[in-house]
N, CA, C and O atoms as a CHARMM CRD file, in Angstrom:
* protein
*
  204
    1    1 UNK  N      0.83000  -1.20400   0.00000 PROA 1      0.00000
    2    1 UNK  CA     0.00000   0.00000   0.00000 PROA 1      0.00000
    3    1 UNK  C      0.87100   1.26400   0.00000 PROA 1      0.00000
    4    1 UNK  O      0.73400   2.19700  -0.79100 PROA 1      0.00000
    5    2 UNK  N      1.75200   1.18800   0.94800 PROA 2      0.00000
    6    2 UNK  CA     2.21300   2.44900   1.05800 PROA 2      0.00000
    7    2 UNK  C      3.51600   2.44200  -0.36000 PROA 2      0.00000
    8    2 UNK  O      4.04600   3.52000  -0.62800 PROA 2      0.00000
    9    3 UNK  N      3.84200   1.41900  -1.00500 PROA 3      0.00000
   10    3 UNK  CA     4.65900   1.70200  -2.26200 PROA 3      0.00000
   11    3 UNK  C      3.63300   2.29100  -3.31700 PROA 3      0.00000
   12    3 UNK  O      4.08300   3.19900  -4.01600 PROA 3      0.00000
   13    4 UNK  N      2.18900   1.86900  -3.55500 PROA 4      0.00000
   14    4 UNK  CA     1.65000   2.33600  -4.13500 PROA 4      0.00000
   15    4 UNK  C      1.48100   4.25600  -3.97300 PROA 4      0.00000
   16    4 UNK  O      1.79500   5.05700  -4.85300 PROA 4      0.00000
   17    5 UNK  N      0.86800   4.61900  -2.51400 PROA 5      0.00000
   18    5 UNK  CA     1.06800   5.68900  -2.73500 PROA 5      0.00000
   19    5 UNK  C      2.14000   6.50400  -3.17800 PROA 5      0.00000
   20    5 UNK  O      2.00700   7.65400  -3.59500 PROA 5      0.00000
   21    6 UNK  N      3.09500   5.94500  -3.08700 PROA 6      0.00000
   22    6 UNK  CA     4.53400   7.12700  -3.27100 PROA 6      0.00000
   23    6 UNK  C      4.92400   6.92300  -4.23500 PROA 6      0.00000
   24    6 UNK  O      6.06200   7.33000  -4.46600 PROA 6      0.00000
   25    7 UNK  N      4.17700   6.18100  -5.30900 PROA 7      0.00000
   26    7 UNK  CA     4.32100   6.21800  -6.89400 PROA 7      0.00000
   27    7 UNK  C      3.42700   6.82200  -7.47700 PROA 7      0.00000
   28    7 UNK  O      3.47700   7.14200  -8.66500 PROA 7      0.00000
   29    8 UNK  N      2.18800   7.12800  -6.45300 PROA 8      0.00000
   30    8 UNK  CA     0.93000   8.61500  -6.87800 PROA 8      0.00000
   31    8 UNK  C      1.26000   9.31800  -6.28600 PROA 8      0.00000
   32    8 UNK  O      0.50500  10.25100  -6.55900 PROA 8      0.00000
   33    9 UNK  N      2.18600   9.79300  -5.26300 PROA 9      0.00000
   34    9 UNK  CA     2.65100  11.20300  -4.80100 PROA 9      0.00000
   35    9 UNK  C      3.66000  11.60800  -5.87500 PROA 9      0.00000
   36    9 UNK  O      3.85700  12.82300  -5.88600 PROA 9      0.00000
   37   10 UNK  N      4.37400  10.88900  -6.80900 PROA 10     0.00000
   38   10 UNK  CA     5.44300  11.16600  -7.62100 PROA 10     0.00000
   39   10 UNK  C      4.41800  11.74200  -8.95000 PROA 10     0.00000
   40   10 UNK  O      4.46700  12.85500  -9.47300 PROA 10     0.00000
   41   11 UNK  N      3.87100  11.06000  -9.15100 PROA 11     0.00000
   42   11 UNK  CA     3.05400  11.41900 -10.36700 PROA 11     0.00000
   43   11 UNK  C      2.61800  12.49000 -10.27800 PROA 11     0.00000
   44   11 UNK  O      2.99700  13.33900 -11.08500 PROA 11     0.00000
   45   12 UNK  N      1.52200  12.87400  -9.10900 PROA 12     0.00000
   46   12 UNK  CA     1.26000  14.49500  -8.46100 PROA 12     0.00000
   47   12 UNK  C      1.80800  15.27900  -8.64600 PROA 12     0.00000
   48   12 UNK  O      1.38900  16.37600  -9.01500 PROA 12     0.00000
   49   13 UNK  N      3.06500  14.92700  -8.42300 PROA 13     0.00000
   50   13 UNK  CA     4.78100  16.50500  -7.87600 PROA 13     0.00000
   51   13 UNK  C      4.80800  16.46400  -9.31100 PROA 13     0.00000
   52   13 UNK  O      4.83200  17.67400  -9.53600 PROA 13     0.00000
   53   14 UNK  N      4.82700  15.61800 -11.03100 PROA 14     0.00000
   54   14 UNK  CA     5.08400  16.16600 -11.87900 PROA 14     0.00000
   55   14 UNK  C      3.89500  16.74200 -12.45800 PROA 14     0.00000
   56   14 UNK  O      4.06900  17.69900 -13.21200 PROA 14     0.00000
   57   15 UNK  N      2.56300  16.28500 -12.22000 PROA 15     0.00000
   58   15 UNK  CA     1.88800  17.12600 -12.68600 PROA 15     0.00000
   59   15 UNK  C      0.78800  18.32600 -12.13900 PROA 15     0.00000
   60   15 UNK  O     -0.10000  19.02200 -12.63100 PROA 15     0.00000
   61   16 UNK  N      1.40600  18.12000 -10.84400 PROA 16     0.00000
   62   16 UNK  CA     1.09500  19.52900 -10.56100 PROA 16     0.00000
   63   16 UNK  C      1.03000  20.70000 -10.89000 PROA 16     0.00000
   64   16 UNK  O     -0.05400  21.25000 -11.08600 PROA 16     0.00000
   65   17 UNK  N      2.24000  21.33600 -11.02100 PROA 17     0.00000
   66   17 UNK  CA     2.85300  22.52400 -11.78800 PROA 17     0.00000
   67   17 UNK  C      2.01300  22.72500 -13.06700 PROA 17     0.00000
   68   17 UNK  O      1.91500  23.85500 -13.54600 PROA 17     0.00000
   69   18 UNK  N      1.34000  21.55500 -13.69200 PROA 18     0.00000
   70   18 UNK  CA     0.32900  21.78600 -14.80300 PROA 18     0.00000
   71   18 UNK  C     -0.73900  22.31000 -14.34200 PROA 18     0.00000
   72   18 UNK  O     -1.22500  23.37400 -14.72400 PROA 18     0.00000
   73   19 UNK  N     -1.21200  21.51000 -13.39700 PROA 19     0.00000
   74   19 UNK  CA    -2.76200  21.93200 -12.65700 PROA 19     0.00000
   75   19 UNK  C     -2.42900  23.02400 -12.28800 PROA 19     0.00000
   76   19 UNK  O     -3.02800  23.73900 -13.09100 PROA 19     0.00000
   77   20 UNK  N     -1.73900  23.85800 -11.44800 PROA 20     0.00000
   78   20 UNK  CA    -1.62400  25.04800 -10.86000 PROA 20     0.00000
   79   20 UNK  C     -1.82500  26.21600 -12.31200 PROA 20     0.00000
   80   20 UNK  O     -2.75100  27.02500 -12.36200 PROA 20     0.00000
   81   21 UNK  N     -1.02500  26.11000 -13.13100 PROA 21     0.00000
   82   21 UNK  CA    -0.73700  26.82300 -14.12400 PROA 21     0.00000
   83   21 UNK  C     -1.86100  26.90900 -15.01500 PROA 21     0.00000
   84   21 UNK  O     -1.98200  27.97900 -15.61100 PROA 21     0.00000
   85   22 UNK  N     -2.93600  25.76700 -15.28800 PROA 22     0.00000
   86   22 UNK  CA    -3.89100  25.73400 -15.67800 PROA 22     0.00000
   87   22 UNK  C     -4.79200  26.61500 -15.01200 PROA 22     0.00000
   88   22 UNK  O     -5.53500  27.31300 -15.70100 PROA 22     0.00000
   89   23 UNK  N     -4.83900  26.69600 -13.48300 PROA 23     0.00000
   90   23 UNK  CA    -5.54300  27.26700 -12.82100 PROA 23     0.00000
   91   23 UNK  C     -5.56300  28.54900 -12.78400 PROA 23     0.00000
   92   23 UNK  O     -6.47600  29.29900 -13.12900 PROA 23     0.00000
   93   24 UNK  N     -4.37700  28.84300 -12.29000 PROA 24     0.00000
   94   24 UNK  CA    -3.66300  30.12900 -12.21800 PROA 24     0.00000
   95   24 UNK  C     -4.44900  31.19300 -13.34200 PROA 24     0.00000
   96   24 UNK  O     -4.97600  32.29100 -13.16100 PROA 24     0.00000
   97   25 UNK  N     -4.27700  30.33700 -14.59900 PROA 25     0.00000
   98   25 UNK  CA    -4.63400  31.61200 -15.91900 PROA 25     0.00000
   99   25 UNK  C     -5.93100  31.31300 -16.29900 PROA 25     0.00000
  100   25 UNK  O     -6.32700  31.96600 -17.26500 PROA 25     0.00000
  101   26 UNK  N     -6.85000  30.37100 -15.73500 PROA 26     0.00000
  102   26 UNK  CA    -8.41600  30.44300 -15.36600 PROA 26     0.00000
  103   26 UNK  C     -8.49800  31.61800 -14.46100 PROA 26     0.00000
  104   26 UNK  O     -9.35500  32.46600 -14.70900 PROA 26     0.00000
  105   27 UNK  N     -7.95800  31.72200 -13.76400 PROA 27     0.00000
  106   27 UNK  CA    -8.18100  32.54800 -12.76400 PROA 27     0.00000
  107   27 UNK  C     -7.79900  34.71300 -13.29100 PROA 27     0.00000
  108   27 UNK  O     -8.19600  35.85600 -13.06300 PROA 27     0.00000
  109   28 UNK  N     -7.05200  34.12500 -13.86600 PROA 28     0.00000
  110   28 UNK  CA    -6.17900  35.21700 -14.62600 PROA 28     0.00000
  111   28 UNK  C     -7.35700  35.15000 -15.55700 PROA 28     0.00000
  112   28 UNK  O     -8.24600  35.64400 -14.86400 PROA 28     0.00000
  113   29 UNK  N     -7.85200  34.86100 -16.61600 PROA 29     0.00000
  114   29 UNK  CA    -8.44700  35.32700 -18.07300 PROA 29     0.00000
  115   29 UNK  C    -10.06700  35.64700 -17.12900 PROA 29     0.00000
  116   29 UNK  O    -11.01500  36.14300 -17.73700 PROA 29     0.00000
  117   30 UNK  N    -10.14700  35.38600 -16.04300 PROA 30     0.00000
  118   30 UNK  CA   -11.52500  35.47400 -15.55700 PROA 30     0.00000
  119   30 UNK  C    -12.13700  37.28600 -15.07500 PROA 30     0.00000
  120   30 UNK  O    -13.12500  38.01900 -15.11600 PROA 30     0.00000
  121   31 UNK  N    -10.32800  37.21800 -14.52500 PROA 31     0.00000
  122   31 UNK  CA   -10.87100  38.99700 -13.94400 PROA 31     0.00000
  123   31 UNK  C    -10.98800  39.84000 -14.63500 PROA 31     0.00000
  124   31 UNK  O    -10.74600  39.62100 -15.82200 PROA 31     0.00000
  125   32 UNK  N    -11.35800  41.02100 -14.26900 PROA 32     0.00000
  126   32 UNK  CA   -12.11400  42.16900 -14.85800 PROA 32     0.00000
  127   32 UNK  C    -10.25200  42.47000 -15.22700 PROA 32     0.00000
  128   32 UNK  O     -9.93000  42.03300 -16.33200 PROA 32     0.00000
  129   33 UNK  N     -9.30000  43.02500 -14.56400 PROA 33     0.00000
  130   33 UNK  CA    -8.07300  43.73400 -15.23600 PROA 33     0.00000
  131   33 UNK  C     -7.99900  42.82900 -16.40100 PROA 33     0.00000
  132   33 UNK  O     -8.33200  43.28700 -17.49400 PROA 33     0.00000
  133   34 UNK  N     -7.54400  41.40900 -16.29400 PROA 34     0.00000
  134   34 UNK  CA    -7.34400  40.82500 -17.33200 PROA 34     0.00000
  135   34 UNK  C     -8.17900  41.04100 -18.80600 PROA 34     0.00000
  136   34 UNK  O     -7.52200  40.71500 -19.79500 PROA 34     0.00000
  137   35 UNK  N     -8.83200  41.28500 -18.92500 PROA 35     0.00000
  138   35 UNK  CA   -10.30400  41.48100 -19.80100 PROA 35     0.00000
  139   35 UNK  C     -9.30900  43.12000 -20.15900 PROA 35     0.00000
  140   35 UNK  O     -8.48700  43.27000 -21.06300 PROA 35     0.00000
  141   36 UNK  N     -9.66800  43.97600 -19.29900 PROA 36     0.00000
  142   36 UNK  CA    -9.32100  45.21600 -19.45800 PROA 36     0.00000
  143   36 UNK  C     -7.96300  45.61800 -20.22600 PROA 36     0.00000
  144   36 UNK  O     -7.86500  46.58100 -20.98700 PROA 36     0.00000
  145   37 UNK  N     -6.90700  44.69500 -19.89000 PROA 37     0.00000
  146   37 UNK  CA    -5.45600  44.49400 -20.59800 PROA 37     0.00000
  147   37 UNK  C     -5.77900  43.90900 -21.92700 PROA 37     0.00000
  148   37 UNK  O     -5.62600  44.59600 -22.93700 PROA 37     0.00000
  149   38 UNK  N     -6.11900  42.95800 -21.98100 PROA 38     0.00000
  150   38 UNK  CA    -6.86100  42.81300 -23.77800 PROA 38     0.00000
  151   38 UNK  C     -7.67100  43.10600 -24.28400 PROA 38     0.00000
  152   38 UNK  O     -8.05300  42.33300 -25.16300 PROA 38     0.00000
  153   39 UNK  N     -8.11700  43.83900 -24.16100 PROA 39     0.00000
  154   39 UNK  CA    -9.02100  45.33400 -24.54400 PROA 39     0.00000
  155   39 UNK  C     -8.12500  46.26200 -25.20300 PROA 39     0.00000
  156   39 UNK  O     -8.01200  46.50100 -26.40600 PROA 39     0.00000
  157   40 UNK  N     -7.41100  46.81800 -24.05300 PROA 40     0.00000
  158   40 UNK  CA    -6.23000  47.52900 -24.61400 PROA 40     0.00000
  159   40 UNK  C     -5.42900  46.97000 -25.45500 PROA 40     0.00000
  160   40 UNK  O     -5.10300  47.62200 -26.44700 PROA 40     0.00000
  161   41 UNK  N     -4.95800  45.74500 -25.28600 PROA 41     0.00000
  162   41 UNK  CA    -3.76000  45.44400 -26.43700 PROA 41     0.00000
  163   41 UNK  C     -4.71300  45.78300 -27.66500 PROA 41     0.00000
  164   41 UNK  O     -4.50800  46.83800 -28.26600 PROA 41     0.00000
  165   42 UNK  N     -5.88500  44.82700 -28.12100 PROA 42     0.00000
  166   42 UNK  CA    -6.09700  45.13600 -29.17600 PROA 42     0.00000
  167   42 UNK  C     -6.42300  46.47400 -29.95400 PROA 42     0.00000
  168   42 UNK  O     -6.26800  46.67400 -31.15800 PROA 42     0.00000
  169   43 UNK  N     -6.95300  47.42200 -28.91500 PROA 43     0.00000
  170   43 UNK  CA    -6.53500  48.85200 -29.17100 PROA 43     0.00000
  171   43 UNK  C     -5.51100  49.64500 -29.76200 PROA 43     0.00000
  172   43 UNK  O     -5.49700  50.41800 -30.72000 PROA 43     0.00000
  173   44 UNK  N     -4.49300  49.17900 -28.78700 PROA 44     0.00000
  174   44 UNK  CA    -3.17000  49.56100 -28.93000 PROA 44     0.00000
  175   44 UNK  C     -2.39100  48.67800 -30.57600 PROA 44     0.00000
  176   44 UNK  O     -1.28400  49.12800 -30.86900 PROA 44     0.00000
  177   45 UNK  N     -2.75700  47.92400 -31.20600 PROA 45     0.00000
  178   45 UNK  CA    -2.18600  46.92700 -32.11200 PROA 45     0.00000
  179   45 UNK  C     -2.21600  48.09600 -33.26600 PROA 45     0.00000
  180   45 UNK  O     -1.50400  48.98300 -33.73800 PROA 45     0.00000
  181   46 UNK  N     -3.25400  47.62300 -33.37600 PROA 46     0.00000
  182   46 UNK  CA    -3.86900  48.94700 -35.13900 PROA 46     0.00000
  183   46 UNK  C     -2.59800  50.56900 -35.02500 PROA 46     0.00000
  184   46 UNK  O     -2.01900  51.13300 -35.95400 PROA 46     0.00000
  185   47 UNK  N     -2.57300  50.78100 -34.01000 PROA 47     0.00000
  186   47 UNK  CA    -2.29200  52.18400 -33.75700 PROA 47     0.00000
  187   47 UNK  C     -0.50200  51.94700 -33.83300 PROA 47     0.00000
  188   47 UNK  O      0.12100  52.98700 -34.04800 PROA 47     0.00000
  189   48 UNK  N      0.14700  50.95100 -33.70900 PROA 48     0.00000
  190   48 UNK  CA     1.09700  51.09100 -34.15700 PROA 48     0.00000
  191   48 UNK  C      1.60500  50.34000 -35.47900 PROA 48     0.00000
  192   48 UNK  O      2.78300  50.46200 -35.81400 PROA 48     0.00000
  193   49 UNK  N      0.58700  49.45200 -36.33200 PROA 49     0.00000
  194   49 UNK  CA     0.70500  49.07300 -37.50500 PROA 49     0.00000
  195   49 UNK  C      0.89500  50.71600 -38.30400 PROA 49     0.00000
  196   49 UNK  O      1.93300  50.73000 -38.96700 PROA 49     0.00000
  197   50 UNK  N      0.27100  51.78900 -38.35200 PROA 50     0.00000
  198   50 UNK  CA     0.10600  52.43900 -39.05900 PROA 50     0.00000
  199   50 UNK  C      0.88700  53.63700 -39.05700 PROA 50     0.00000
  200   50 UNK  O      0.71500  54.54400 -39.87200 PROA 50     0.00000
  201   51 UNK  N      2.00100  53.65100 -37.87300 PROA 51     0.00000
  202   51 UNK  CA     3.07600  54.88200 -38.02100 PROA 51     0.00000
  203   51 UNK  C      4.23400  54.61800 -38.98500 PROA 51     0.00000
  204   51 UNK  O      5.09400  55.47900 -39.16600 PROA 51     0.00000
């Protein structure tokens, strides 16, 4: 039993850092700044294609 777990605690520790990061920018594309920053970029895009 306990070899089993510590071959799913290993698996966890590598894919963690995925889950977090997945999360992280759920969390990120959800808020209002985030929204507000790509708003602006695409604003901001056009306006320097054309100098």
């Amino acid at each position: 039993m306990m070899e089993k777990n510590k071959k799913l605690m290993k698996k966890l520790k590598t894919i963690f850092p995925f889950i977090a990061a997945i999360g992280v920018f759920f969390l990120a594309s959800n808020s209002p700044m985030w929204k507000q920053m790509v708003e602006n970029e695409i604003k901001s895009i056009p306006v320097k294609e054309f100098k």
